[in-house]
N, C-alpha and C positions, 0 to 999 in steps of 0.2 A: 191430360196430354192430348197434343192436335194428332191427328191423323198422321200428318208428315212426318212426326217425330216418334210416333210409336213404329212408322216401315223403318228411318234410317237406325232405331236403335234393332230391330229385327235384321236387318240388312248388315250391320255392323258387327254383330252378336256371332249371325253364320257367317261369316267371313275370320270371327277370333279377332274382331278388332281388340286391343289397349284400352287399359280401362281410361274411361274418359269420368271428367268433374262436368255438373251438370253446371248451367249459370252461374259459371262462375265470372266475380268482380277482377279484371284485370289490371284496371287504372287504378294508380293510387288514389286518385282525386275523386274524377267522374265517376258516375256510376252504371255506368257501360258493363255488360255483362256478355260472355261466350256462351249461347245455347250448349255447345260442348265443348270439350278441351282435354288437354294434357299438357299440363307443366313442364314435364321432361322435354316432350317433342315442340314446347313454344310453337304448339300448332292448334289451333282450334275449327270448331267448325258452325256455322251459321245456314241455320234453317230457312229461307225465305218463304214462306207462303205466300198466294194470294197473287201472284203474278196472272193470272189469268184471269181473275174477277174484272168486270167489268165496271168499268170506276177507278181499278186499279188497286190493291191492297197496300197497307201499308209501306209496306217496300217501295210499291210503284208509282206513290203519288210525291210531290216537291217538296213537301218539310220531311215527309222519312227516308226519301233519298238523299236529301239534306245531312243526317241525321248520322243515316249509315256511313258516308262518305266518311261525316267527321270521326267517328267509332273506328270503322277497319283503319282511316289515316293512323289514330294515335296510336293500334294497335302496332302496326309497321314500324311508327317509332321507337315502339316498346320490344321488339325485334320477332314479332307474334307473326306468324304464317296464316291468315285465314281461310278456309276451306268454303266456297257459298254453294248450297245447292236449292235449287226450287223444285215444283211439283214433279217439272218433267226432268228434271235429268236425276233425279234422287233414283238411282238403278241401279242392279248388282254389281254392273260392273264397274261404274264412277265411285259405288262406295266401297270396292273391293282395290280400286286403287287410291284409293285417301285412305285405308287401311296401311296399303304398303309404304304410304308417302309416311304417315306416323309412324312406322316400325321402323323407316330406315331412319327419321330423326334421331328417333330415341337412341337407338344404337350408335349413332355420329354422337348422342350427347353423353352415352355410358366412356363412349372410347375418348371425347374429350375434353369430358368436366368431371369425368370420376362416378359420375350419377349410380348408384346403386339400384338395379331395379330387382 
């Protein structure tokens, strides 16, 4: 596990985020995967690293910004909410409001799709 993904799941955790599916496959086809997610709230979240390296990390250079673009597109058409955070804003309190932002999904999805949680 990267460094990045072991704070937002730490960060997540003391906040009482929703349980999240780790990589999980969203497209039916492609094989496009959400660092994190939740079904219910059709909201996921995406780790960027590597913004800061110099060269650029994968995120930052032309075929994986390429890449991502096409991923988050098809998620939006799949009607997915994506969450991006990178090194510096991944913080208690960006992830203390992408917690809220998931609780008040789920609940819009309990009251109107029946969703059992």
């Amino acid at each position: 596990m990267s460094k990045l993904a072991a704070k937002f799941e730490l960060l997540w955790k003391a906040n009482k985020g929703p349980q999240l599916d780790k990589e999980h496959r969203f497209h039916p086809v492609r094989k496009f995967r959400f660092d994190y997610c939740n079904n219910i709230a059709k909201a996921a979240v995406e780790l960027d690293g590597g913004a800061f390296i110099p060269g650029g990390g994968r995120h930052g250079r032309g075929l994986g910004m390429v890449n991502d673009c096409e991923k988050y597109r098809l998620a939006a058409y799949l009607g997915w909410t994506v969450l991006r955070f990178t090194t510096k804003c991944l913080t208690a309190a960006n992830v203390a409001d992408a917690v809220d932002f998931f609780n008040k999904r789920i609940r819009q999805a309990v009251r109107d799709e029946g969703y059992a949680v």
